[in-house]
C-alpha positions as CSV (number, residue, x, y, z in Angstrom):
1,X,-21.4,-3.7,17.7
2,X,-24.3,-1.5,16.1
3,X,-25.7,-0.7,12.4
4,X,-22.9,2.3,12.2
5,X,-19.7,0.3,12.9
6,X,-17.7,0.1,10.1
7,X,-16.0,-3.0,8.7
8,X,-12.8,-3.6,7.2
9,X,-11.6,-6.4,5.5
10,X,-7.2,-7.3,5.5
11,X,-6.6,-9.2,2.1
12,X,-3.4,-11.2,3.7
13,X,-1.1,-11.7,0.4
14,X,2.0,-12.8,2.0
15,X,0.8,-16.3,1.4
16,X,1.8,-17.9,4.9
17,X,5.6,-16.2,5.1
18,X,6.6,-14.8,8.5
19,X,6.3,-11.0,8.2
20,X,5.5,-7.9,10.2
21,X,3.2,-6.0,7.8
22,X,0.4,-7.5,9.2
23,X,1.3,-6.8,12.7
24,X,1.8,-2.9,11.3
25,X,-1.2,-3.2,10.0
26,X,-3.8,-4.1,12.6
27,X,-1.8,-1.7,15.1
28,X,-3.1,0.8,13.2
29,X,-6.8,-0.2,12.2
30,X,-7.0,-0.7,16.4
31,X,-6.2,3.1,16.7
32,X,-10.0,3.2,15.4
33,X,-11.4,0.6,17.0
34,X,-14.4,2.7,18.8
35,X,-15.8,2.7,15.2
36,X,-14.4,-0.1,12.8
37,X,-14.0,-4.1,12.9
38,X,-11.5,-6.1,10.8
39,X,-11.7,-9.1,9.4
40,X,-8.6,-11.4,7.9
41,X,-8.7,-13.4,4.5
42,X,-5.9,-15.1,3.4
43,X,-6.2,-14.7,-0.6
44,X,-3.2,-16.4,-1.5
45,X,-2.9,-19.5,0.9
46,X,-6.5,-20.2,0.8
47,X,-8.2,-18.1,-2.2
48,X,-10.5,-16.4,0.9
49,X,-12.2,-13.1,-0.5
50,X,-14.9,-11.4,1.1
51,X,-18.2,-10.4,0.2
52,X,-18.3,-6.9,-0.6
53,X,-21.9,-6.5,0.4
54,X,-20.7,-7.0,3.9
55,X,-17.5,-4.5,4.5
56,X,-16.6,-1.3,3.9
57,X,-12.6,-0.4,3.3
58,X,-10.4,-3.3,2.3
59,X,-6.6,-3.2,2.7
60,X,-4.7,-5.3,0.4
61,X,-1.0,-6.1,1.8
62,X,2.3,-6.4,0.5
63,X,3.7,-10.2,-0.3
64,X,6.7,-12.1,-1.9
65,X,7.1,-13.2,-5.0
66,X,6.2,-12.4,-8.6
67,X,3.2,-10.1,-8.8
68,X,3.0,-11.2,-12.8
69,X,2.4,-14.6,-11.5
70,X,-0.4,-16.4,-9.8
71,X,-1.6,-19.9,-9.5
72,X,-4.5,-19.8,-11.8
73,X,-7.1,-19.5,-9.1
74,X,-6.4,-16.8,-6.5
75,X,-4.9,-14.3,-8.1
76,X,-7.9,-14.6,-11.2
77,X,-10.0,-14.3,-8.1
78,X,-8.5,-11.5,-6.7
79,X,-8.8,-9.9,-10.5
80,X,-12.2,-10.6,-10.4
81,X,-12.5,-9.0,-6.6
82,X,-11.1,-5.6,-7.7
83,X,-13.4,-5.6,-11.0
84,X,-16.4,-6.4,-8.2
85,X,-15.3,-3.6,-6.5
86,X,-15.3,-1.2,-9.3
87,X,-18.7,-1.9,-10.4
88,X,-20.1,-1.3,-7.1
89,X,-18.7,2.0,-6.7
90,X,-19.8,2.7,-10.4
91,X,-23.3,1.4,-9.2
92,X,-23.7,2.5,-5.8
93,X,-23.8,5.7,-3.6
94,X,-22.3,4.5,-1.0
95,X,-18.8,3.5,-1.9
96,X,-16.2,1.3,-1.2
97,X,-12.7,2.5,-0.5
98,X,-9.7,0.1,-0.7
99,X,-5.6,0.3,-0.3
100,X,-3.2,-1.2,-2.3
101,X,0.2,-2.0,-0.6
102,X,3.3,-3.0,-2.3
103,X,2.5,-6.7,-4.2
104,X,-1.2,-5.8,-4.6
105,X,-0.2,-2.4,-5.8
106,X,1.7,-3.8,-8.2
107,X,-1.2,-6.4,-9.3
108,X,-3.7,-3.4,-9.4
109,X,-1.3,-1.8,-12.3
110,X,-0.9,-4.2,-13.7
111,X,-5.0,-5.3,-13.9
112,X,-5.9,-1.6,-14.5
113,X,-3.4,-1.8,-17.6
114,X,-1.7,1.6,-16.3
115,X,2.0,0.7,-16.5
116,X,4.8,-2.0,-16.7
117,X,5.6,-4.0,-13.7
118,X,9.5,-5.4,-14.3
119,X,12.4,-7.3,-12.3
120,X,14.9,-4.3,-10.5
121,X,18.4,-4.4,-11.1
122,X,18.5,-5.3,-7.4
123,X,16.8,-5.4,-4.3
124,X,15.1,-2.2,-3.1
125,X,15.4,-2.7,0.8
126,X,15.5,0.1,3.4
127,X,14.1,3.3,4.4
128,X,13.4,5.3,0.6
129,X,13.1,8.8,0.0
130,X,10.0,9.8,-1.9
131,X,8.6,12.5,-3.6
132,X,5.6,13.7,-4.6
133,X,4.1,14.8,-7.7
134,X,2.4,17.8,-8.9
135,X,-1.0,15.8,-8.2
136,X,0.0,14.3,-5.4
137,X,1.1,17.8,-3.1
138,X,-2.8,17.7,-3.1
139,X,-3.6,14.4,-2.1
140,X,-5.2,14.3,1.2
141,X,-3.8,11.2,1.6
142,X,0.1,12.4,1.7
143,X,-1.7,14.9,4.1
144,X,0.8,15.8,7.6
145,X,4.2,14.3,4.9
146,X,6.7,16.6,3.6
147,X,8.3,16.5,0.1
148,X,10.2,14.3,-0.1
149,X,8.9,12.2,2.5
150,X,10.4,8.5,3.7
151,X,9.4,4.5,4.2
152,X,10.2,1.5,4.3
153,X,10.8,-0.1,0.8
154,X,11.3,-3.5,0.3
155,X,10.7,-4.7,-3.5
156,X,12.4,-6.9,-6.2
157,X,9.7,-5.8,-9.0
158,X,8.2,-2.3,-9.9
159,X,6.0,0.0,-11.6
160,X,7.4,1.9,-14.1
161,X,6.7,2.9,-18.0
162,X,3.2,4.7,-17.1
163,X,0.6,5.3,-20.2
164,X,-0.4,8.3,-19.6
165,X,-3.5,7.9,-22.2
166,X,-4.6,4.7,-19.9
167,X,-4.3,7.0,-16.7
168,X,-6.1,9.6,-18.5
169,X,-8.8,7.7,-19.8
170,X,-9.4,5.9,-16.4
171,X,-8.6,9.3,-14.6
172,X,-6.5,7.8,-12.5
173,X,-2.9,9.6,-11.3
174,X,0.7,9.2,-10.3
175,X,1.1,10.7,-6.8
176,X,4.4,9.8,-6.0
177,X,7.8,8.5,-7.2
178,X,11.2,7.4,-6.1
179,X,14.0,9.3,-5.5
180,X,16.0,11.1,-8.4
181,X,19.0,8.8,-9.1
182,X,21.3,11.3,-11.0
183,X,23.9,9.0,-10.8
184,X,22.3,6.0,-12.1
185,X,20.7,5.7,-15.5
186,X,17.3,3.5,-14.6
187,X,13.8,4.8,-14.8
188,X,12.1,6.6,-11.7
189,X,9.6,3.9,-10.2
190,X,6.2,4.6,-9.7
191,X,5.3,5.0,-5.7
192,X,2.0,5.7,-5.7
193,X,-1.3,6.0,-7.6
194,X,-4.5,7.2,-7.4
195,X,-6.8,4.6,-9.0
196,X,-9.8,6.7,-8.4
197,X,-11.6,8.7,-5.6
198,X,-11.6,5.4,-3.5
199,X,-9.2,3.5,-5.0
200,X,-5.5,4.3,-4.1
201,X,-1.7,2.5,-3.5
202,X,1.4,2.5,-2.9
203,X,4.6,0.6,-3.8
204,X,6.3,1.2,-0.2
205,X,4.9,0.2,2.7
206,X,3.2,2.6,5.0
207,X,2.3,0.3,7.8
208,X,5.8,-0.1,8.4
209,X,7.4,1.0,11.9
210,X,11.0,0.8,13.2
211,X,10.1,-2.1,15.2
212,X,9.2,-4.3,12.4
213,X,12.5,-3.5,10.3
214,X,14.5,-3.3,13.5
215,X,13.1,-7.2,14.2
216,X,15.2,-8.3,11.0
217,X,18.5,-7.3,12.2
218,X,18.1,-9.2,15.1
219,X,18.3,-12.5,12.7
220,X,22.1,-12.3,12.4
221,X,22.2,-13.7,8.7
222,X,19.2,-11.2,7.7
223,X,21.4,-8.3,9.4
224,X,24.4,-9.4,7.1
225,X,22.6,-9.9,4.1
226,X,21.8,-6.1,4.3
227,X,24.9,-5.1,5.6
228,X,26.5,-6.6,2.3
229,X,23.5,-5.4,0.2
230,X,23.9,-1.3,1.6
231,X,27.1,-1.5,2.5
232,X,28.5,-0.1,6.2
233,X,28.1,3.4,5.4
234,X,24.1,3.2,4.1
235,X,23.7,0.6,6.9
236,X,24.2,2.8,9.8
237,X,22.2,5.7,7.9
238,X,19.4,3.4,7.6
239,X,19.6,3.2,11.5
240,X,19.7,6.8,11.9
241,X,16.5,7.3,9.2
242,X,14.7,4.8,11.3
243,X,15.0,6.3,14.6
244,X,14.7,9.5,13.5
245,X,10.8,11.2,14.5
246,X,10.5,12.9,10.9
247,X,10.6,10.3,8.7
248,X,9.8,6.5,9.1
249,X,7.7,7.0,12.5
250,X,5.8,9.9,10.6
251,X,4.7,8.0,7.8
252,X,3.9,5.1,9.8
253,X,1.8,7.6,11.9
254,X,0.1,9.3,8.8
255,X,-0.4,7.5,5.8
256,X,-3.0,4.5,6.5
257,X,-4.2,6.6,9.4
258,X,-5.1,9.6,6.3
259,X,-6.6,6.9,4.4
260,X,-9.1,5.3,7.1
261,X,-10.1,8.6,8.3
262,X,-10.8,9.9,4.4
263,X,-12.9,6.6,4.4
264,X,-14.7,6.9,7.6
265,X,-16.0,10.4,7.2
266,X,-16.9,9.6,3.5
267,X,-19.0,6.5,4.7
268,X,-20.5,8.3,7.5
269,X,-21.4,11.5,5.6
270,X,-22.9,9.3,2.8
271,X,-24.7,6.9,5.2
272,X,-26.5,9.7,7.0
273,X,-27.7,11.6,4.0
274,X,-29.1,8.7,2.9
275,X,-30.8,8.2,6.0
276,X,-32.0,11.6,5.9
């Protein structure tokens, strides 16, 4: 390892339950691994945070549960982490750059004040049809995705009821959102947002391949459970949408990828001026 490696630090939030996000994730940061290093902590199981002094670009995962709940020490922590983090890049030129997935994007709304997070109807599982928004057809980090585009969603809770005078203040903006649901009368969730120049999430998960859904269905009372959930019908479209190149293998191959590389070069170009 030299001075110029760059170092990444996982927040694990899926507080010890089997999952494959992880997995997803550290297949992709070892796509870079002639240039970056990770490093796990495990906020929820063991309150583990990192010290920002010492790494670069943080990825905060998905997890279970109720992102309006914590257990009084971690998640004021974690609070506390992301307010650490904002001051630095307020105070520093070189900046740190962190994603939001899912839970954590959900906990960053909530903490930045920018919307409502609230209980679903029902269980958002499956591959999701997203669109972007006027701001976010720019965003380099949708870069290589179509409009719509797809992933894997998988969500009880979400982000909906945006103050726009918060985002504006904060200049932060709504990239994405769910699919139009003419038939249904709920609100469009929010899918993604730009917290800042180096801040950014999203509500679906873009670490997720077809292997790590298709490793649910092989549990025969998980493949029923979404069977009865989808119906037969959505079921075997969900099958087709995950084998199909364009849409959850594309994201999977894009999104994080956009967002380490937009952090890389930004680190890199920053690190050498200043060493100029």
């Amino acid at each position: 390892m030299n001075n110029n490696t760059i170092k990444i630090a996982v927040l694990d939030m899926y507080n010890g339950e089997p999952n494959q996000g992880m997995r997803c994730i550290i297949d992709i940061i070892n796509r870079f691994n002639q240039i970056v290093t990770f490093q796990i902590f495990d906020v929820r199981g063991k309150s583990e945070l990192p010290d920002i002094k010492k790494f670069d670009i943080y990825i905060s995962t998905g997890g279970p549960g109720n992102p309006l709940i914590g257990d009084g020490n971690w998640d004021l922590k974690y609070y506390a982490f992301i307010d650490e983090l904002t001051k630095w890049n307020n105070e520093n030129t070189v900046k740190k750059h962190v994603l939001f997935i899912c839970h954590s994007f959900q906990m960053a709304c909530k903490h930045f004040g920018l919307a409502e997070i609230t209980k679903r109807h029902d269980t958002s599982f499956g591959v999701m049809t997203i669109h972007k928004t006027k701001e976010g057809l720019d965003d380099p980090l949708f870069d290589g995705l179509g409009d719509p585009f797809y992933a894997i969603d998988s969500r009880d809770y979400q982000v909906v009821q945006p103050k726009l005078s918060v985002f504006k203040k904060k200049g932060a903006k709504i990239i994405s959102l769910e699919k139009i649901r003419d038939y249904v009368q709920y609100e469009r969730a929010i899918m993604a947002v730009r917290f800042s120049d180096y801040f950014v999430g999203t509500q679906f998960h873009p670490e997720a391949d077809p292997i790590s859904f298709i490793s649910n269905l092989r549990n025969k009372e998980s493949k029923e459970k979404i069977k009865k959930m989808k119906g037969n019908t959505k079921f075997r479209n969900m099958l087709e949408d995950l084998l199909d190149d364009d849409k959850i293998y594309r994201t999977n191959e894009t999104l994080i990828p956009n967002f380490l590389r937009i952090a890389i070069n930004d680190l890199m170009k920053t690190k050498k001026t200043l060493s100029n």
